[in-house]
Each structure stands twice: as structure tokens, then as C-alpha cells.
C-alpha positions as a Python dict, from the first residue, in 0.01 Angstrom:
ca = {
    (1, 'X'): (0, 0, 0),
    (2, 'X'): (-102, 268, -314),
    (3, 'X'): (-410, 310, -333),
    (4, 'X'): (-575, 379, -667),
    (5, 'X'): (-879, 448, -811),
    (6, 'X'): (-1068, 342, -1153),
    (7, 'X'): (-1340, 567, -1258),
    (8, 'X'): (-1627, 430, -1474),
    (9, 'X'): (-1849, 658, -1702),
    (10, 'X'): (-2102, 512, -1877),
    (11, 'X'): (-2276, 626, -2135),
    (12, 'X'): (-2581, 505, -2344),
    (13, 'X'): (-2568, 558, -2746),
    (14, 'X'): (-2842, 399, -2983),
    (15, 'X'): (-2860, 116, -2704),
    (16, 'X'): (-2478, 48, -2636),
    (17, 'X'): (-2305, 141, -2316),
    (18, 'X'): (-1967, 264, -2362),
    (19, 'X'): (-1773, 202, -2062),
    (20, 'X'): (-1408, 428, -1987),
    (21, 'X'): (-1208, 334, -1684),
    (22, 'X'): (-928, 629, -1587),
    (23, 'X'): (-655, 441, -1415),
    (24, 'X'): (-380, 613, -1147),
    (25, 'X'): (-578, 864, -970),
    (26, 'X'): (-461, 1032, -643),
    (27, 'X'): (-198, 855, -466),
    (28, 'X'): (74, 762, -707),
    (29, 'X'): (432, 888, -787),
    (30, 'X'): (539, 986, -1113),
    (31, 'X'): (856, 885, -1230),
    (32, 'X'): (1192, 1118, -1408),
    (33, 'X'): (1076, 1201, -1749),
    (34, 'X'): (1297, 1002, -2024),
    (35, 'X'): (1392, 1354, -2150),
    (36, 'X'): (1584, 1411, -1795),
    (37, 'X'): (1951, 1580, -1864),
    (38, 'X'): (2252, 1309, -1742),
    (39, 'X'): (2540, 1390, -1505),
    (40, 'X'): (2836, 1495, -1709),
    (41, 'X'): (3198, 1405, -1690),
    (42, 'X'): (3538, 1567, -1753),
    (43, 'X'): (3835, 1383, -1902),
    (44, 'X'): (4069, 1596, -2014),
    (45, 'X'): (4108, 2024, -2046),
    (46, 'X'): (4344, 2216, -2274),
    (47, 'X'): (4517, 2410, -2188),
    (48, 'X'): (4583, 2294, -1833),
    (49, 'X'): (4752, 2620, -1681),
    (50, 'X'): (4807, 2939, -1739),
    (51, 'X'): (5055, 3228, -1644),
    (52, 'X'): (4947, 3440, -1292),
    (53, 'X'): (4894, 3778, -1429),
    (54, 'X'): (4891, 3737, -1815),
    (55, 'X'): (4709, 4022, -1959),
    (56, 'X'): (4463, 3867, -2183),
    (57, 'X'): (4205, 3591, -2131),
    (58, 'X'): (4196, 3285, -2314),
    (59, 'X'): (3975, 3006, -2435),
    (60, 'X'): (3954, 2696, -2196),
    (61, 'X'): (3870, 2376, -2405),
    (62, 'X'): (3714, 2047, -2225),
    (63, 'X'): (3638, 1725, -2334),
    (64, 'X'): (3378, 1430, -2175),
    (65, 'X'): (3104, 1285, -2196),
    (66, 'X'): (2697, 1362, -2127),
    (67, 'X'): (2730, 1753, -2243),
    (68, 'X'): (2451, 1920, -2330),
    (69, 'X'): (2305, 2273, -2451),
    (70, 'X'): (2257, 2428, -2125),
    (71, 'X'): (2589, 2301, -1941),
    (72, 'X'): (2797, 2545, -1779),
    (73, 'X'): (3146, 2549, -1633),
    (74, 'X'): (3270, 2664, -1350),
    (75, 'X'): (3616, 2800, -1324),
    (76, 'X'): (3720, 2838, -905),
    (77, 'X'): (3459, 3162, -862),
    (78, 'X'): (3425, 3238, -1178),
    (79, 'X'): (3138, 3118, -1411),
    (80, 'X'): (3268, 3205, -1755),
    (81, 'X'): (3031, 3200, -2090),
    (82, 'X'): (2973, 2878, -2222),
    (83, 'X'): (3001, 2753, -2563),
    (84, 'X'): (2841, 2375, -2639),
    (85, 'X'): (3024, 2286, -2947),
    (86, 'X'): (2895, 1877, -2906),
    (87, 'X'): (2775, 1627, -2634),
    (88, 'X'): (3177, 1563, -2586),
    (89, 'X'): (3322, 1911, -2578),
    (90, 'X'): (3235, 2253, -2409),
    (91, 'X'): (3453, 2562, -2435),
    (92, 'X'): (3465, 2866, -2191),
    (93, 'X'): (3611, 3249, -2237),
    (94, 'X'): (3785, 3240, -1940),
    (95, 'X'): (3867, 3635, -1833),
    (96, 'X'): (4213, 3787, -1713),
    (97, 'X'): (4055, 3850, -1389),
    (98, 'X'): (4031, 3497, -1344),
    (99, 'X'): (4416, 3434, -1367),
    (100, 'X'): (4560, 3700, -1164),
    (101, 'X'): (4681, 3514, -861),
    (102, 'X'): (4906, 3196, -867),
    (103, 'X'): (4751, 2916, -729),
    (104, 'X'): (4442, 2637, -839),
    (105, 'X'): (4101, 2682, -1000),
    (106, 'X'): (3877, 2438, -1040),
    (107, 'X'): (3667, 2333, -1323),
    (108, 'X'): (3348, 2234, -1295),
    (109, 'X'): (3059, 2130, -1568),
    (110, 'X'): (2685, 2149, -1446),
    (111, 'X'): (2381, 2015, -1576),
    (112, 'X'): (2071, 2201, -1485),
    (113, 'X'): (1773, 1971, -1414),
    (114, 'X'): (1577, 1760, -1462),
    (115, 'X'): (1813, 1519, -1399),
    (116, 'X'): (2147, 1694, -1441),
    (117, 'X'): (2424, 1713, -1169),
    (118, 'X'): (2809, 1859, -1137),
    (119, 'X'): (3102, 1686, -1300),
    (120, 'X'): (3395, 1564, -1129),
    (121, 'X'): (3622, 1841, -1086),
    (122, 'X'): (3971, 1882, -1233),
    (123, 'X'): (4249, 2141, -1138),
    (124, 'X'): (4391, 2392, -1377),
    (125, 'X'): (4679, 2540, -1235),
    (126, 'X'): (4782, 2943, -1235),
    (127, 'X'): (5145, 2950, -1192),
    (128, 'X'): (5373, 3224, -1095),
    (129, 'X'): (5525, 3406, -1332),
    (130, 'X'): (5860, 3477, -1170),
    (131, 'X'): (6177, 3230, -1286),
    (132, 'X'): (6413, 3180, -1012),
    (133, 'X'): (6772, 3229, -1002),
    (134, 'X'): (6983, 2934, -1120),
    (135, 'X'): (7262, 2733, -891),
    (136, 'X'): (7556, 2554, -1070),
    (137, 'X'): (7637, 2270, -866),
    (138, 'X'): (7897, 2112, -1101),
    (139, 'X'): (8005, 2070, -1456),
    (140, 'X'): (8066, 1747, -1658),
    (141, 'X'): (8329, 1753, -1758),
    (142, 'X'): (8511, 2012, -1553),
    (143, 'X'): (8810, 2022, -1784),
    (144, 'X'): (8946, 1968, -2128),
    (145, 'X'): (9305, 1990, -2292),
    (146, 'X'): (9414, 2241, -2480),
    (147, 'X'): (9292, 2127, -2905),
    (148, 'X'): (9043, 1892, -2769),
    (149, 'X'): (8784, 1893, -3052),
    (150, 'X'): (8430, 2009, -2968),
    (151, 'X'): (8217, 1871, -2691),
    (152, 'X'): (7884, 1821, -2489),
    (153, 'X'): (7908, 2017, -2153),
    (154, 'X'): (7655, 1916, -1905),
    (155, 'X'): (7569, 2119, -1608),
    (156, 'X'): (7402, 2037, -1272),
    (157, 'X'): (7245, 2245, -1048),
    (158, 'X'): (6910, 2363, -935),
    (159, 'X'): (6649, 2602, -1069),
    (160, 'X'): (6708, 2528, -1453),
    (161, 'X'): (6382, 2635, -1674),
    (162, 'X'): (6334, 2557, -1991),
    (163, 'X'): (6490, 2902, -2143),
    (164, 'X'): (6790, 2885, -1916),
    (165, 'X'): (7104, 2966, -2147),
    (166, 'X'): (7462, 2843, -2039),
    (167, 'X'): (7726, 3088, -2114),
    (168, 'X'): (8083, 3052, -2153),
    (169, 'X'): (8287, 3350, -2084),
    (170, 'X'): (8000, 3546, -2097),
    (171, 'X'): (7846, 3474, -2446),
    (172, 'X'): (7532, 3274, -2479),
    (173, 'X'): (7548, 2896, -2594),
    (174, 'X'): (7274, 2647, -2729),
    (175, 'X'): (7088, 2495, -2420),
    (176, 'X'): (6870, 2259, -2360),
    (177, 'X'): (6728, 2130, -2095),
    (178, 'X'): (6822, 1720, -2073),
    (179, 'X'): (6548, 1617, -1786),
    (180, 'X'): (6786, 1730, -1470),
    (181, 'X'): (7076, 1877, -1622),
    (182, 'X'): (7171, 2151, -1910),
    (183, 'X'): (7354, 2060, -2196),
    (184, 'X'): (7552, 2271, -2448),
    (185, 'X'): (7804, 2219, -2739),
    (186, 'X'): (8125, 2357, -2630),
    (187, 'X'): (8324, 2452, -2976),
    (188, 'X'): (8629, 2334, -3078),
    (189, 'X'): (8816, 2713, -3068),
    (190, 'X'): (8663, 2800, -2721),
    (191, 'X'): (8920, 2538, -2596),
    (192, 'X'): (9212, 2620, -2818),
    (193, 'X'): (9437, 2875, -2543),
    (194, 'X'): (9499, 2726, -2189),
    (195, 'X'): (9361, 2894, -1891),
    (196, 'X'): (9042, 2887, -1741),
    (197, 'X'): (8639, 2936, -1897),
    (198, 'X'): (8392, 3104, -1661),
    (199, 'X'): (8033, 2922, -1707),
    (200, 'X'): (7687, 3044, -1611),
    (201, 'X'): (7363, 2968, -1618),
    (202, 'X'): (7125, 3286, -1672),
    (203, 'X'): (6732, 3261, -1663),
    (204, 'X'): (6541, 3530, -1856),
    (205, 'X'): (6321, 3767, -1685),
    (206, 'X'): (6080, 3785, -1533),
    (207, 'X'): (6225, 3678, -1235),
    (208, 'X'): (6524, 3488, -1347),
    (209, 'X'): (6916, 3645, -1323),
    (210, 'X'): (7258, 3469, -1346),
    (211, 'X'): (7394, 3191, -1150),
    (212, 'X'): (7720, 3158, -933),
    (213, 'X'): (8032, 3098, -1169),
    (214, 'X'): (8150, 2748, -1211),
    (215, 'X'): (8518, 2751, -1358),
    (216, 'X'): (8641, 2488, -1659),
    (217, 'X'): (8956, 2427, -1683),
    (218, 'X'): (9173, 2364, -2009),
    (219, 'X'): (9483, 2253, -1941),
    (220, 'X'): (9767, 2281, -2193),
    (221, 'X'): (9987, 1995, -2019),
    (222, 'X'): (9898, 1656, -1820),
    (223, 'X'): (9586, 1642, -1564),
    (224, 'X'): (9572, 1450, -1304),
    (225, 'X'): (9914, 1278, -1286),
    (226, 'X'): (9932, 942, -1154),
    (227, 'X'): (10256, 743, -1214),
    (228, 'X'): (10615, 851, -1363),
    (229, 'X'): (10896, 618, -1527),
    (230, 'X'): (11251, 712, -1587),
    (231, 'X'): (11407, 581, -1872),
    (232, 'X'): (11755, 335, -1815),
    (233, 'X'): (11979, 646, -1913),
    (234, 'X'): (11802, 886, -1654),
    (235, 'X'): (11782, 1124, -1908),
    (236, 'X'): (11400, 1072, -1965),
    (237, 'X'): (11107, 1116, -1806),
    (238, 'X'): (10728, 1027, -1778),
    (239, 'X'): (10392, 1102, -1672),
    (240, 'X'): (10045, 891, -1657),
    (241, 'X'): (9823, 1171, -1653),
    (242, 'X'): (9467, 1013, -1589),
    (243, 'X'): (9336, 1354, -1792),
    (244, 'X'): (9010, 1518, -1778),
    (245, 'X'): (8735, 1288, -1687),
    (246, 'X'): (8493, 1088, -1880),
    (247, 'X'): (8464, 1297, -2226),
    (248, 'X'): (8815, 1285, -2290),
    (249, 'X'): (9112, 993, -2296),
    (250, 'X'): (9423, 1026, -2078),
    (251, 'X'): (9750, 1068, -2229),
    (252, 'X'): (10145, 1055, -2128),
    (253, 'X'): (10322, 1342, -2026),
    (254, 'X'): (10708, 1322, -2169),
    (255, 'X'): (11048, 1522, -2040),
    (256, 'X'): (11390, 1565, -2040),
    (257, 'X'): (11607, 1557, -1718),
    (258, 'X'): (11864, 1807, -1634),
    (259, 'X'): (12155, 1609, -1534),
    (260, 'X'): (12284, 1870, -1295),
    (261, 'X'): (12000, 1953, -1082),
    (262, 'X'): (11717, 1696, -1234),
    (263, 'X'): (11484, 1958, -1312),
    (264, 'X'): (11227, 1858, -1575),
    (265, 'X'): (11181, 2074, -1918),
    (266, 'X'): (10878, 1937, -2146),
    (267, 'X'): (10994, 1721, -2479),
    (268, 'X'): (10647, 1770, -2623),
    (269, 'X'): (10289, 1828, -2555),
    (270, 'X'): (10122, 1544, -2399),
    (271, 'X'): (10033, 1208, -2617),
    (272, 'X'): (9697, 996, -2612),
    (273, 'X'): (9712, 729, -2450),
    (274, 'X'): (9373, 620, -2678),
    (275, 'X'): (9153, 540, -2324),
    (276, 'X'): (9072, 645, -2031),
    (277, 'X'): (9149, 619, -1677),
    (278, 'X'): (9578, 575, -1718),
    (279, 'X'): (9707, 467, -1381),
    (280, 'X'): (10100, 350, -1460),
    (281, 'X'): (10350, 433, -1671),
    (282, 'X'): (10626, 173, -1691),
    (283, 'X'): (10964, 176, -1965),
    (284, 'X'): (11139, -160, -2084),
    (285, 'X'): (11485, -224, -1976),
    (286, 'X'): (11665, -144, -2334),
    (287, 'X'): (11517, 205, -2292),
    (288, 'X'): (11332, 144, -2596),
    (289, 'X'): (10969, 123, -2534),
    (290, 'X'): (10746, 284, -2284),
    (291, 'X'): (10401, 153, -2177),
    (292, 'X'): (10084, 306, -1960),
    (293, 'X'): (9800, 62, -1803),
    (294, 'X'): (9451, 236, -1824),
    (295, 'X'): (9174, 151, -1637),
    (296, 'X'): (8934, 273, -1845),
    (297, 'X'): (8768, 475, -1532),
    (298, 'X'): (8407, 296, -1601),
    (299, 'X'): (8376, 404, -1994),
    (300, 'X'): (8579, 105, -2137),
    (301, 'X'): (8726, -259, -2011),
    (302, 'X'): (9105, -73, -1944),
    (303, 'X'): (9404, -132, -2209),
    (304, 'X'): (9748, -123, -2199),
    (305, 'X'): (9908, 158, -2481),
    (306, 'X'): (10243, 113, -2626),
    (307, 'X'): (10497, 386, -2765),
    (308, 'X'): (10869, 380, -2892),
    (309, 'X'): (11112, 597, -2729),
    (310, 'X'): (11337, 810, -2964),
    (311, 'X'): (11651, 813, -2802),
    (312, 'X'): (11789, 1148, -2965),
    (313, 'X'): (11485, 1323, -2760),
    (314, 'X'): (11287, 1093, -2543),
    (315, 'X'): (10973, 1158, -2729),
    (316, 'X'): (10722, 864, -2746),
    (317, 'X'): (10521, 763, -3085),
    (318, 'X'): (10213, 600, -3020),
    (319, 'X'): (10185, 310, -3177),
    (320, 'X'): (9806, 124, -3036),
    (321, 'X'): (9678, -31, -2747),
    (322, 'X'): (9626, -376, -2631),
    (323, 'X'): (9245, -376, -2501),
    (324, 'X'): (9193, -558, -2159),
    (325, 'X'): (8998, -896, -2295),
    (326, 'X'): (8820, -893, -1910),
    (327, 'X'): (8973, -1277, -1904),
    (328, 'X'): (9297, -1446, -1919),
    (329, 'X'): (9483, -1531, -2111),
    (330, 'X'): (9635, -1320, -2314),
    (331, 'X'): (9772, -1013, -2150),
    (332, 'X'): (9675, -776, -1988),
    (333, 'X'): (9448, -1117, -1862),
    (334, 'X'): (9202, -900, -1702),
    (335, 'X'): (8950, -591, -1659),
    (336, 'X'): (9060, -229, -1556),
    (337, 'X'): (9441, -292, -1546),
    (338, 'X'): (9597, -51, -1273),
    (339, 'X'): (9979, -104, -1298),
    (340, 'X'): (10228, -276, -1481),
    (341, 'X'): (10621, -311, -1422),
    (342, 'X'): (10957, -453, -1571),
    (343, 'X'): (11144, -692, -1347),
}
């Protein structure tokens, strides 16, 4: 039970007694003044990592709430000078000494009392400075034929940075990093001769170097063949090539056939087929027309192309596709045709 106390003093003026009573003598508590400071709170810092090693300092921003003239930040061991620019936002002159390792420091604002407290704490992270070195796991596509126009190359791999550069053949392209994989336009006249490209990936220093070599082809004939049709005379011949995947359509490879010892000597470069994914090749009985079934290997419903044979040289002439309506009738009367055939 408090105990308190009330004083009386009396005193006697011109007849009147004046009575004062002083209340709260020995015994009772006093409470926090209203001018006590409140505990602060961190909700965001800028910026929120730095480079282990970097020769200058730099200015650490943060932003919250309850800030007040005499808070002060703590960064890991380091208690940096303090700048109160408003009850929401403190700044600190964070030293180079403070960044020299990789790993975490935390920060930290503390209000002195009366009242007062620490802040939660937030991490700012110091991160190496080193870039690895790159791994090419595989290219997309991995091929193109020769006159292709220009493309998007992606590579996959491991250790890509944000300034990692494919090169082709040496020579730097435009990169960018798409999330997991690089991407780069390859131009039209890097393709134009067939052989072989040599791709890279190189990360800058420090740290950093060139990765293994992944090879692109670019193939001047057919890739990938899959079916072949002789014509009723047996003096013709041809390929389904299913072609370089995904960025580019297959096409039909087209001979002549040596009627003494059946080698094969190439009428013409091959011809689009106008999809992707060709499977079968098949050629009408009169010899006249030639026709390739293409799947469209996951990029479109499949077709069927058509050509007309000349019969001086066997050479086809494209002349459209019929695209697979994905439900009979009419013809081809279904998705991803594989094969076709005369009877």
C-alpha cells in the first residue's frame, strides 16, 4: 500500500488562515517523462551492399520511423558518424575499413535514453569482388544453315554475371543476361561460309577468364536427315532433313542418281520445307510431285509441304504447305504428322 503524506502550513494574515496541503511525499514512483525518446525502426537501406575491398567509403542511407537527433547507427563494429536529416531518415559515412572483408554487417539505429532502445537489425552485405570463371553447358540453337538470316543465340551454363560477353570466333558480341541464360544476336554474315563457330563466354576481371569452347555448327547441306524417296525413274533422290532445331525450319535435301554405281551428286542446295520438325519425304506415282510431313517438333501443329518435280533435273519448287488442322477431316486430319506414303 503507498503511503503518502499531506503537509499542512498554516498561516495567519489580517485574521485569515491560509491553509497549503503538499501532496506525494516520500514513497511514490515517478513515472517516464512525456519527453522520453521512442524505439526506432528500420525499413529499408540504400545501398544494400557493397564491393569487399573498394577503396573509398561511401554514404549509407536508411529509412524508418521514430528517428531522432541523437540516433546513431551501427554498422557490424563500426559506429560511423551520423547525420539526422528527419524523424524518417538517418545517413552514415561509412569508412573503407569497414568494407574490406566479404561477408555481413549489420545495421543498427540506437536511441539513447530516456526511453530510447536499438532498432531491428538489417544485413548489408560485403561481397567478394572476384567473378568466377564461366561454364558453357549448351547452346540454343547449336546449328544453323549456311544464309540463314540473323538470329538470337542463347547460351546455358553456369557462372554468368551480368558483364559476361559471348564471343563468336573470338570477337565480342552484345550480351545480356536473360534470368539463367545469355543471349546474343548472331549476324546474318557470321553464318554465311559452312564450317564450324567457336563460342565463349568470358567474364571481365577481377576474377573472371574465358569459358570452355562450345562449337556451332553451320551446315551448308541437310541436318539431321530423316526419310529419303526415290522418284519412279530412279534417277532422283530425296532427303527430309529435320534441320537445325527450334530457330530454324527443316527443309528437303534433292539429288541425282548415278545410274552405274547409284552414287548421289547434289541437284541444289537444300529447300524449306516452311516448318519444323520434317519426318517423311514421300513422291507421287507420276514422278511429278514430291511431299514431306513435318511435325512441327513442339513450335507449330505439323504440316504437310508440297513441291513439283522438274523432270529435266529433279529439282523441287516449293509451292506451300497444308497446316495440320489438329482434327479431321480434311487432311493431314491430325496434329504433328510423322509420315505419309503413296500406295
Amino acid at each position: 500500500m503507498k503511503h503518502q503524506c499531506v503537509l499542512f502550513s498554516g498561516l495567519v494574515t489580517s485574521g485569515i488562515v491560509i491553509l497549503l496541503f503538499l501532496a506525494g511525499c516520500g514513497g511514490g514512483t515517478a513515472a517516464t517523462g512525456a519527453g522520453g525518446n521512442p524505439v526506432p525502426t528500420i525499413t529499408a537501406i540504400s545501398p544494400t551492399n557493397a564491393v569487399a575491398g573498394s577503396a573509398a567509403g561511401f554514404t549509407l542511407t536508411i529509412n524508418g520511423t521514430n528517428f531522432v537527433a541523437v540516433s546513431t547507427i551501427n554498422f557490424g563494429v563500426t559506429a560511423p558518424v551520423t547525420t539526422f536529416v528527419s524523424s524518417t531518415q538517418l545517413t552514415a559515412a561509412i569508412p573503407a575499413a569497414a568494407i574490406a572483408s566479404a561477408g555481413t554487417a549489420a545495421v543498427i539505429v540506437t536511441n539513447p535514453a530516456p526511453g530510447g532502445g536499438t532498432s531491428d537489425m538489417v544485413s548489408f552485405a560485403i561481397n567478394s569482388g572476384t567473378k568466377p570463371i564461366p561454364t558453357i553447358s549448351s547452346l540454343d540453337p547449336s546449328c544453323a544453315p549456311v544464309g540463314a538470316e540473323t538470329f538470337t543465340l542463347a547460351v546455358m551454363g553456369t557462372n554468368f554475371v551480368p558483364s559476361s560477353v559471348v564471343r563468336w570466333n573470338g570477337k565480342d558480341l552484345p550480351t545480356t543476361l536473360n534470368g539463367g541464360p545469355l543471349v546474343a544476336q548472331i549476324p546474318a554474315n557470321n553464318i554465311a561460309t559452312a564450317g564450324t563457330a567457336a563460342v565463349t563466354v568470358f567474364n571481365p576481371a577481377p576474377g573472371g577468364g574465358a569459358s570452355n569452347l562450345a562449337t556451332f555448327a553451320i551446315a551448308a547441306g541437310g541436318v539431321g536427315p530423316r526419310s529419303v524417296a526415290v522418284d519412279p525413274t530412279g534417277k532422283f533422290a530425296y532427303v527430309a532433313n529435320e534441320g537445325c532445331p527450334d530457330a530454324f525450319s527443316s527443309n528437303v535435301s534433292m539429288y541425282t542418281i548415278n545410274p552405274t554405281d547409284g552414287t548421289l551428286t547434289s541437284a541444289r542446295p537444300p529447300l524449306t520445307t516452311g516448318d519444323f520438325g520434317a519426318d517423311s519425304v514421300a513422291i507421287d506415282h507420276s514422278g511429278k510431285f514430291a511431299y514431306v510431313a513435318n511435325w512441327g517438333a513442339g513450335n507449330t501443329a505439323g504440316s504437310v509441304s508440297m513441291y513439283t518435280i522438274n523432270p529435266a533435273d529433279g529439282t523441287l519448287t516449293f509451292t506451300g504447305t497444308i497446316v495440320a488442322p489438329c482434327a479431321p477431316p480434311p487432311s493431314p486430319g491430325s496434329c504433328a504428322p510423322w509420315s505419309l506414303q503413296f500406295y
